[in-house]
C-alpha positions as a printed Julia matrix, in Angstrom:
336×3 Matrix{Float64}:
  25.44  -32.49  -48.77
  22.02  -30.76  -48.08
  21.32  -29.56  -44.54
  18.52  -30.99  -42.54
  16.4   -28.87  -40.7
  14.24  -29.71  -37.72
  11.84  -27.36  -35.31
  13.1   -26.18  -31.96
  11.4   -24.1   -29.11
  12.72  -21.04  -29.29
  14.08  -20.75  -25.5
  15.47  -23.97  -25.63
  18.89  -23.11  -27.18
  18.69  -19.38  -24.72
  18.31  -21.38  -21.55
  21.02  -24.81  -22.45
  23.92  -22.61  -22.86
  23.99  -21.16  -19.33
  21.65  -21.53  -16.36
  21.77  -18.06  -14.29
  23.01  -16.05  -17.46
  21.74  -16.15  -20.99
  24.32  -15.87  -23.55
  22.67  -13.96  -25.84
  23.66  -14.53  -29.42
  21.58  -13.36  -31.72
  18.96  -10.43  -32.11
  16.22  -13.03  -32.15
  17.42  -14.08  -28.55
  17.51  -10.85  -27.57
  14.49   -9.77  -28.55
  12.97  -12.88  -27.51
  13.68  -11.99  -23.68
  13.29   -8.06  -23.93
   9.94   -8.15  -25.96
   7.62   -9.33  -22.99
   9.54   -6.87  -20.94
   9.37   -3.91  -23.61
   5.99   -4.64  -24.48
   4.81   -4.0   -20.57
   6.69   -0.99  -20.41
   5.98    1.0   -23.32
   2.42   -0.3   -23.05
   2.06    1.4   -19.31
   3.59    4.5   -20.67
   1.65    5.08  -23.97
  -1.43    4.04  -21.74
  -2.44    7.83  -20.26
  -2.18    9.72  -23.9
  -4.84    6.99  -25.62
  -7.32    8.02  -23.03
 -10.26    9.5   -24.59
 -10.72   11.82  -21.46
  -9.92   12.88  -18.16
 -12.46   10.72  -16.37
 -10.97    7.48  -18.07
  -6.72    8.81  -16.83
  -8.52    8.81  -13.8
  -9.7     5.65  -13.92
  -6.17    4.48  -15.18
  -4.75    5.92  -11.96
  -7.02    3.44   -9.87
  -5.72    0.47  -12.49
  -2.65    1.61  -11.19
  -3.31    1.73   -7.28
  -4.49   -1.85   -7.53
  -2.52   -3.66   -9.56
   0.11   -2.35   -6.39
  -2.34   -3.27   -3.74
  -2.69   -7.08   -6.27
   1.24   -6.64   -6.19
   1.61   -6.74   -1.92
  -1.33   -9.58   -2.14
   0.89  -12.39   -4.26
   4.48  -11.14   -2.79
   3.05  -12.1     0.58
   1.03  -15.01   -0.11
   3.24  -16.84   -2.62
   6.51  -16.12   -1.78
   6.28  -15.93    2.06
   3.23  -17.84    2.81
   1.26  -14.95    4.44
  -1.85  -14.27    3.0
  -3.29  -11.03    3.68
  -6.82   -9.94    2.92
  -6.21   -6.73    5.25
  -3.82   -4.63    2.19
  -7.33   -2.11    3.31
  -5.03   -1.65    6.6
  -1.92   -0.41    4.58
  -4.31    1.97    2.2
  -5.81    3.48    5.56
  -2.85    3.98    7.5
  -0.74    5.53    4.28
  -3.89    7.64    3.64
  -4.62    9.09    7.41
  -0.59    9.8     7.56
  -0.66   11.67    4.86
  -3.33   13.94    5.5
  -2.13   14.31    9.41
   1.25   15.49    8.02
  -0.14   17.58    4.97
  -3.29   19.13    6.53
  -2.92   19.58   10.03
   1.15   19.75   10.06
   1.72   21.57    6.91
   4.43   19.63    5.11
   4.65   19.93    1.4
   3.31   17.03   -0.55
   6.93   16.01   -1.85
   7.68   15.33    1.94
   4.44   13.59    3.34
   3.73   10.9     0.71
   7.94    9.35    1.06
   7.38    9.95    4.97
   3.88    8.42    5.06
   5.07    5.48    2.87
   7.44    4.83    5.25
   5.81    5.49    8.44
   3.04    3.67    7.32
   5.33    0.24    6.96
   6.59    0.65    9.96
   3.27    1.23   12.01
   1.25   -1.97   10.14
   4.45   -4.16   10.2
   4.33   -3.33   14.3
   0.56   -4.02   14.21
   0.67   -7.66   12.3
   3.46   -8.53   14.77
   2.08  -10.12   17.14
   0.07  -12.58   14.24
   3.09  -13.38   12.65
   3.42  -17.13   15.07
  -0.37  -17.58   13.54
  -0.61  -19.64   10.04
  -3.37  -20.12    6.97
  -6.58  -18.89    8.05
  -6.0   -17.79   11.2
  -3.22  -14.84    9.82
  -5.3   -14.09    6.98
  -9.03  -13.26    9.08
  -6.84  -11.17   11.57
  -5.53   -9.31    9.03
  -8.88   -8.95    7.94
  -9.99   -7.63   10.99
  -7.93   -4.87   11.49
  -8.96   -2.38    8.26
 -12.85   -2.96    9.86
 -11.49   -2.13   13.47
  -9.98    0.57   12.36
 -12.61    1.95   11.06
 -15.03    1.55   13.61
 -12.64    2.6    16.31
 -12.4     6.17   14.63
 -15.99    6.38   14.09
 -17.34    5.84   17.82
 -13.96    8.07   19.41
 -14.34   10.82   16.71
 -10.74   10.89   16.49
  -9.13   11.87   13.04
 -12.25   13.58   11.48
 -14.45   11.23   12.48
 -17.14   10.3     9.65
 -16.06   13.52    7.92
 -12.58   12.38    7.1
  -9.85   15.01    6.96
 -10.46   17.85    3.68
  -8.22   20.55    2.54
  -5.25   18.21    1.07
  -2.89   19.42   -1.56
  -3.5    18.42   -5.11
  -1.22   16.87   -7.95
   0.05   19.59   -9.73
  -1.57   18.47  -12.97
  -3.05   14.87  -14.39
  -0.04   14.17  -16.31
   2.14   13.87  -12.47
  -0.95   11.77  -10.94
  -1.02    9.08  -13.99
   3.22    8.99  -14.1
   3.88    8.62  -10.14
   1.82    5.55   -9.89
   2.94    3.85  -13.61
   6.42    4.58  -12.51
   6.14    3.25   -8.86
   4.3     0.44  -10.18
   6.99   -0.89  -13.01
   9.77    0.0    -9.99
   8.18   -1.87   -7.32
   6.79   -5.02  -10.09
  11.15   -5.25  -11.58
  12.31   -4.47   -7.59
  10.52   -7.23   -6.38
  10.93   -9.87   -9.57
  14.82   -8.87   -8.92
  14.32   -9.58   -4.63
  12.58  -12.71   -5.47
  14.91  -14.23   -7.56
  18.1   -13.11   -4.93
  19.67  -16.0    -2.36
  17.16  -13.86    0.13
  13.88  -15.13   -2.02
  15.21  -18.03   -1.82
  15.04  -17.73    1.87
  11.26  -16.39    2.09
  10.15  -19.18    0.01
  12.11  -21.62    2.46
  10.12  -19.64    4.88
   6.38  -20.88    3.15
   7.44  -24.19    2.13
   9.52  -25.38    4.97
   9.99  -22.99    8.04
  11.36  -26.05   10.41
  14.0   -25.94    7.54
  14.69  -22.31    7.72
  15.07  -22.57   11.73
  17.22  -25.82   11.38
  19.74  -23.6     9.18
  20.13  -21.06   12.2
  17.89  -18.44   10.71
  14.74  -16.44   12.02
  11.3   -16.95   10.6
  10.46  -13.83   12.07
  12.81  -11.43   10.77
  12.11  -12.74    7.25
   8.56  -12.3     7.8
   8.9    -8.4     9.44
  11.1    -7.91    5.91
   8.55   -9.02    3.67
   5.71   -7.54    5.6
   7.39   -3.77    5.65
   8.15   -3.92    1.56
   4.48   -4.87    1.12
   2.85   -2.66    3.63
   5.08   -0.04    2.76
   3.77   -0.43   -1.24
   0.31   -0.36    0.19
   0.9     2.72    2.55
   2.14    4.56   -0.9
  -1.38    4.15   -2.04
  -3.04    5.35    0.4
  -1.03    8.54    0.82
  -0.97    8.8    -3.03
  -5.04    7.99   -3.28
  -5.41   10.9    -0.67
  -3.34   13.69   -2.05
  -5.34   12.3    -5.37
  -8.98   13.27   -4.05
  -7.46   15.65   -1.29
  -8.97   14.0     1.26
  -8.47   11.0     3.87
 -11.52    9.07    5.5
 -13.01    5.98    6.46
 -13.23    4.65    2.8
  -9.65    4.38    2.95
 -10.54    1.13    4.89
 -13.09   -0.34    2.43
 -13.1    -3.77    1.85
 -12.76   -2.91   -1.88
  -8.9    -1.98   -0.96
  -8.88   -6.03   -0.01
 -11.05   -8.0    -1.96
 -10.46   -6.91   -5.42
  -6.85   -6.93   -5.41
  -7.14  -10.98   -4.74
  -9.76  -10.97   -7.7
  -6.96   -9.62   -9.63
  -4.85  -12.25   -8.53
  -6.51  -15.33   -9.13
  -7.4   -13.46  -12.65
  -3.58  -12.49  -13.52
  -2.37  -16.01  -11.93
  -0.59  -16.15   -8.69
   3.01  -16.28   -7.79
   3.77  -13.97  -10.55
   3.92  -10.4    -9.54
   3.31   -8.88  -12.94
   0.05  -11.67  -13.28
  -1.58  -10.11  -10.29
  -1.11   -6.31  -11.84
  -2.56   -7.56  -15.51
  -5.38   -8.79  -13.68
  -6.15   -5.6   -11.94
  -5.77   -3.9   -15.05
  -8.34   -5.74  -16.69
 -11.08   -5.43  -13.64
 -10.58   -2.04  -13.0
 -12.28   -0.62  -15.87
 -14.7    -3.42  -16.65
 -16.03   -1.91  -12.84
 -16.37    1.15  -14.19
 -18.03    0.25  -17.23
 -19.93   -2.18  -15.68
 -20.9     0.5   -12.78
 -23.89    1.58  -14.5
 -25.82   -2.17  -14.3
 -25.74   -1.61  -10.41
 -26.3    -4.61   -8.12
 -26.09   -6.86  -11.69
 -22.68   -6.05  -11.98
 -21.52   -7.59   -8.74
 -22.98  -10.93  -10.44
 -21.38  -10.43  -13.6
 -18.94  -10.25  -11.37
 -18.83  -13.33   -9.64
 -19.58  -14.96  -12.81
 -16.0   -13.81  -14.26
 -14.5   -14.74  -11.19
 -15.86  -18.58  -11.19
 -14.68  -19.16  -14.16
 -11.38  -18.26  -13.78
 -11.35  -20.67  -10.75
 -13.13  -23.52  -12.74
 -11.71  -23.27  -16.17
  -8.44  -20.73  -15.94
  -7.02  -21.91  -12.66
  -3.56  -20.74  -13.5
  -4.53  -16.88  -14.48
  -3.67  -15.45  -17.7
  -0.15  -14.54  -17.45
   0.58  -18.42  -16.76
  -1.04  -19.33  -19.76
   0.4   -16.61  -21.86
   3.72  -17.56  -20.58
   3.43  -21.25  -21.45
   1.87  -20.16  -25.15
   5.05  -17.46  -25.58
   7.73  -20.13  -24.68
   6.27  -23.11  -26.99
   7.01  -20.8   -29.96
   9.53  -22.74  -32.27
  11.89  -22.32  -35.54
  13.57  -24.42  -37.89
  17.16  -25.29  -37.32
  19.66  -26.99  -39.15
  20.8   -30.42  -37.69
């Protein structure tokens, strides 16, 4: 009797047998769940040697930097409900740490960027506090406000350097160390948080966006979810502003540039939210299309905008979305 045949999606048959773990039978399943995986990591590690020259692994270190500052953005604003714009804050306080502890106190550079990472957490987590009772809008301008404070407040005391910034850091030992740290930070903290997200406890922080009278019915504190959340991402963002010092040697007001908060929510909305690795794709892409578009001057701010809007109007779901759809509508032929 001759076998029929009929197509099938791919994941269908992966994701029937068992909910929470795939029984993996073939190497077609396997490969089928490793190669988006595989893909992303070999990709980030062949990145560095296809650079043509230094000044473009350079520029792959700042891909790097914000696809972890577009990393903080969508943990906090899709999976707690806490939209940020200040990540600026984190990069500043991480930065001026650093270069306290390096410069002025000495300590080796394998001590102050672990000590400012987590110094840093601790000191923004203390200063967002007090906004944490505050929702929407209201959380997200005083985050806002607090890189530009900053800022200004060191400028008119003269405190920290002043408008000079603090000089005389100690360097990477070579390029090679400044483009690894960050790609390896950056797939630990992207698989870290995928693997925190999908625990009973992310269950929990996305209780605490979607429902927070639910989450205090059960017995359990809003707040202490919310301090969690808010040291993980502000202790990722304090990393890059230690690392982005010891990278130019230097700490200063720039730290807090609103560059530090806008662009890693461009790389959101281009990557697709609630994703984690959408947000870092994104800020891989706009990254170097800055550079290369630095030369146009006040044009490229347009062009720009222009990329942005139509991600908003016609791509509302950001690419990895769409990618992800397109990768699990793939079929074969089965018998019947």
């Amino acid at each position: 009797m001759a076998m029929t045949k009929r197509r099938e999606r791919l994941d269908r048959g992966i994701r029937v047998r068992t909910e929470g773990f795939y029984a993996l039978l073939s190497w077609r399943e396997i490969g089928y769940l490793v190669a988006p995986r595989a893909a992303l990591i070999i990709g980030l590690l062949i990145l560095p040697l296809i650079m043509p020259n230094v000044y473009w692994q350079r520029v792959v270190c700042l891909m790097g930097l914000f696809a972890l500052l577009a990393l903080c953005f969508d943990f906090l604003a899709e999976f707690v409900g806490l939209i940020c714009l200040g990540t600026a804050l984190f990069v500043g306080v991480g930065g001026y740490l650093s270069a306290i502890l390096n410069a002025w106190l000495g300590l080796p550079l394998l001590l102050t960027i672990p000590i400012a990472t987590v110094g840093g957490a601790i000191f923004c987590t203390l200063l967002l506090l007090p906004c944490f009772p505050l929702r929407g809008i209201y959380f997200a301008i005083m985050t806002l406000i607090y890189p530009m404070m900053a800022a200004r407040v060191i400028e008119a005391l003269g405190i920290l350097g002043s408008t000079n910034g603090i000089s005389g850091l100690s360097g990477f030992p070579n390029i090679w160390v400044e483009l690894y740290l960050i790609i390896g930070v950056g797939l630990v903290c992207l698989f870290g948080l995928r693997r925190l997200v999908g625990e009973d406890i992310g269950l929990v922080l996305r209780g605490v966006k979607d429902n927070d009278q639910a989450i205090k019915a059960s017995g359990m504190n809003i707040t202490h979810y919310k301090i969690l959340a808010t040291f993980i991402a502000s202790g990722i963002g304090s990393f890059v502003g230690s690392y982005l010092a010891h990278l130019y040697q230097w700490a200063g007001l720039s730290l807090f540039a609103l560059d530090f908060s806008i662009l890693p929510i461009s790389a959101s909305i281009v990557g697709g939210l609630g994703t984690l690795a959408g947000p870092m794709l994104g800020a891989f892409m706009l990254t170097p299309l800055s550079e290369l578009l630095r030369s146009l001057g006040g044009l490229r701010i347009a062009i720009y905008a222009i990329i942005l809007v139509f991600f908003i109007f016609f791509r509302t779901e950001g690419l990895l979305n769409y990618a992800q759809r397109k990768y699990h509508q793939f079929q074969h032929w089965v018998e019947v």
